[in-house]
N, C-alpha and C positions, 0 to 999 in steps of 0.2 A: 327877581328885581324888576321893577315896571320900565316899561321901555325909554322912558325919558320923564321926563318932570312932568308932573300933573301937579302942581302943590292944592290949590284953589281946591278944586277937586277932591283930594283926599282929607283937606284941612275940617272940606264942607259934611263929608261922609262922617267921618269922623264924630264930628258935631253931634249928626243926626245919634249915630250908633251911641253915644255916651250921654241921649239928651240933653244936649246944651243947648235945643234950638227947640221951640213947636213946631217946625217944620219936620215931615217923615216921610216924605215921597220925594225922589232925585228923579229927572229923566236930563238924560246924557243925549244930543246928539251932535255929531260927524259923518262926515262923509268918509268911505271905506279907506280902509287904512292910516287913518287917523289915532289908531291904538284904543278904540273903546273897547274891544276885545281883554286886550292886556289889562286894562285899568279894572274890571270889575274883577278877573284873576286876582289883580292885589289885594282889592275890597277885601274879597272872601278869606286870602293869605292872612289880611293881616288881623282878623278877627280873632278874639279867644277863644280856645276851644271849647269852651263853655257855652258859645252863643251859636243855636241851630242857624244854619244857612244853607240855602239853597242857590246853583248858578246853573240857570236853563238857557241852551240857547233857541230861543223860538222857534225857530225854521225848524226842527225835530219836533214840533206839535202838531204831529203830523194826522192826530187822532184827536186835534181841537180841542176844548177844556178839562176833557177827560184826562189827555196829556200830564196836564199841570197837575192835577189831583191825581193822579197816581203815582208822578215824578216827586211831588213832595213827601208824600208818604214813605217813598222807597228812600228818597236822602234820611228824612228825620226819624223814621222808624214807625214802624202802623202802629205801637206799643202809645203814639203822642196822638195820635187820629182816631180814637174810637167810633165814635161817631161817625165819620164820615166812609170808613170801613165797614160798617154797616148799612149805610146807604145805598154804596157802592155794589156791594153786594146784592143788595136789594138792587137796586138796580137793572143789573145783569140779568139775571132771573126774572126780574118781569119786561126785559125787551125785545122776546120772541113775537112771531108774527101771530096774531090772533082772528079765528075766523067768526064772525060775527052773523054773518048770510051767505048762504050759497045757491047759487040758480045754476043745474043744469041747462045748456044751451046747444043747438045745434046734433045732428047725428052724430058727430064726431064726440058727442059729452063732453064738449069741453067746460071746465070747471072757473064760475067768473067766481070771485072769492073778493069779499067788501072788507077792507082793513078795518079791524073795529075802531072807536075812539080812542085807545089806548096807545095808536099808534101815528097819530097823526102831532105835526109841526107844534101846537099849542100843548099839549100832554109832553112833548119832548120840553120844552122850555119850562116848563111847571117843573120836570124834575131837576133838569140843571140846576134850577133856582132853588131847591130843596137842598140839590148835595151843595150847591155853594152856601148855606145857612149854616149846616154842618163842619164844611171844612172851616171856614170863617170861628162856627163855636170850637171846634177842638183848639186850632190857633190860640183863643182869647184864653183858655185855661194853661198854656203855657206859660209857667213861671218867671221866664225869665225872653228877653227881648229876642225875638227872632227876625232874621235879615232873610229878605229874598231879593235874589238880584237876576234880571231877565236879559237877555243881549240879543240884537239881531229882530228887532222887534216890527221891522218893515215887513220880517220874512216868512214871521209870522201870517197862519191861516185867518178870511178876515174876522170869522167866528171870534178867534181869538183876541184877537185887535181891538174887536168893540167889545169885549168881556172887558179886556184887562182897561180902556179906556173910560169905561161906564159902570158897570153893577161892581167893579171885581176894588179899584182905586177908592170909590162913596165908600165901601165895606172898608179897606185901609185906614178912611179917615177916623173911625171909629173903633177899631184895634189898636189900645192904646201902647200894648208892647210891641208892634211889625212897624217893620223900616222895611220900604219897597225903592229899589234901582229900576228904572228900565231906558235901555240904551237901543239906540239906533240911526240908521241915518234916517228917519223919521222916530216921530214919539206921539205917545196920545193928546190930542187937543185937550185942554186943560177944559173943565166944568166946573159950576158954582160949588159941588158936592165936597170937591177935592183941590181947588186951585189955591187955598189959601193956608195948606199945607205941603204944601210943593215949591221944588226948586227947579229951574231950568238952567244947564250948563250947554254951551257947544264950545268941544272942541277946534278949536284950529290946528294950523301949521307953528313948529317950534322953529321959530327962528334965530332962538339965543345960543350964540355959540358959546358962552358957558356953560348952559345948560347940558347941550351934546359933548363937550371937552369932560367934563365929569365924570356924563353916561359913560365915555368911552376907557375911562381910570377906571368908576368900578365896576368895567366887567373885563380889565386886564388887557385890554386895547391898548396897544406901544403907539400912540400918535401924538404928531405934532398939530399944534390947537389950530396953526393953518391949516393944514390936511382938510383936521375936523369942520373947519367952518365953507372951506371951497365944496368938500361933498355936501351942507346942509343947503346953501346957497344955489348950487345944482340942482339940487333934487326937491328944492322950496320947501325943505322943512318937514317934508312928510314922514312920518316915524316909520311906514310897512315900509318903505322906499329908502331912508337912511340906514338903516340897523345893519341890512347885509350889506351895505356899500362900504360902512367902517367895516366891517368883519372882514370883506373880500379885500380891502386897500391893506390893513392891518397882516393878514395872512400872504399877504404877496409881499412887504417891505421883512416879515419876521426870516422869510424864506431865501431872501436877497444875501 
């Protein structure tokens, strides 16, 4: 169950997942504890299992784009990635240190060793851009609509950040079956490439006490709709902050 109403939000996802909108790119943000955690949980719940999805939290990319390409592989199956399993691999194999020149130096022989071109900043960025062409074409021969949905995207490495903001969202606009989520208490600035299939939401504070008198029936909460609206009122509506306040009021009055 998602922690309290998001309607807007799930109405908009929605949309995107069952194309009723040209728009295919969401970014979510709030500030912590606002329940963007929980809401892209639902996203993903409430998809058919028919439809690949992927839920990364950023902050675990902790090995930068490589991360994300190996995290998708392992959700949707290397069986849906050829391509890019093979790059990857390539890859690997050819990013040992290579000696190019060597000059003996000093009595002590010590060994100065010149990293060939293969190994430098500009040859690193050349393959990224290779395997992301790949992972990009395996995606596009998926038959049917694939969701990725990212969270935590502040906490994200900045490698990451400016991938998913720049080369990684242009590629999105142009993948006509992926729908991309990405939430955080920041999001990526919007560019001409991709702004005009995007949506910006931020969440707020819920401060409708129907909305929490409800949450608190369907998850078996015995309270009265005062209770419920004195803790929303207190705690200004914030969902990480309400949820165990009904639970802990509810579990002390069941115990009474």
């Amino acid at each position: 169950m998602i922690i309290a109403n998001r309607k807007s939000e799930i109405e908009l996802f929605n949309k995107m997942v069952n194309r009723n909108m040209e728009e295919k790119i969401l970014l979510i943000r709030s500030e912590s504890g606002f329940g963007k955690s929980y809401l892209l949980k639902h996203f993903k719940d409430s998809l058919s299992t028919n439809i690949p999805c992927i839920l990364m939290a950023l902050k675990t990319a902790n090995m930068g784009i490589l991360s994300i390409f190996h995290y998708t592989i392992r959700c949707l199956g290397v069986e849906k990635f050829p391509s890019l399993s093979s790059a990857l691999n390539n890859y690997r194999s050819n990013s040992g240190v290579e000696v190019s020149n060597t000059t003996m130096l000093g009595r002590d022989n010590q060994l100065r060793v010149e990293l060939s071109y293969n190994n430098d900043e500009l040859t690193r960025r050349l393959r990224l851009i290779e395997l992301q062409e790949k992972f990009f074409e395996d995606l596009r021969k998926i038959s049917k609509t694939v969701v990725l949905l990212f969270d935590s995207y502040e906490e994200a490495p900045s490698e990451v950040k400016d991938w998913l903001g720049g080369d990684f969202l242009t590629q999105v606009a142009h993948a006509e079956k992926l729908i991309v989520v990405i939430a955080g208490q920041t999001i990526p600035k919007p560019t001409i490439e991709w702004v005009y299939l995007s949506k910006q939401n931020y969440l707020e504070a819920i401060l409708d006490t129907n909305t929490w008198y409800n949450y608190s029936k369907e998850a078996g909460l015995h309270l009265k709709e005062n209770d419920v609206e004195i803790i929303m009122l207190v705690l200004k509506g914030i969902p990480f902050d309400v949820v165990p306040a009904l639970e802990m009021i509810a579990k002390r009055k069941n115990s009474e």
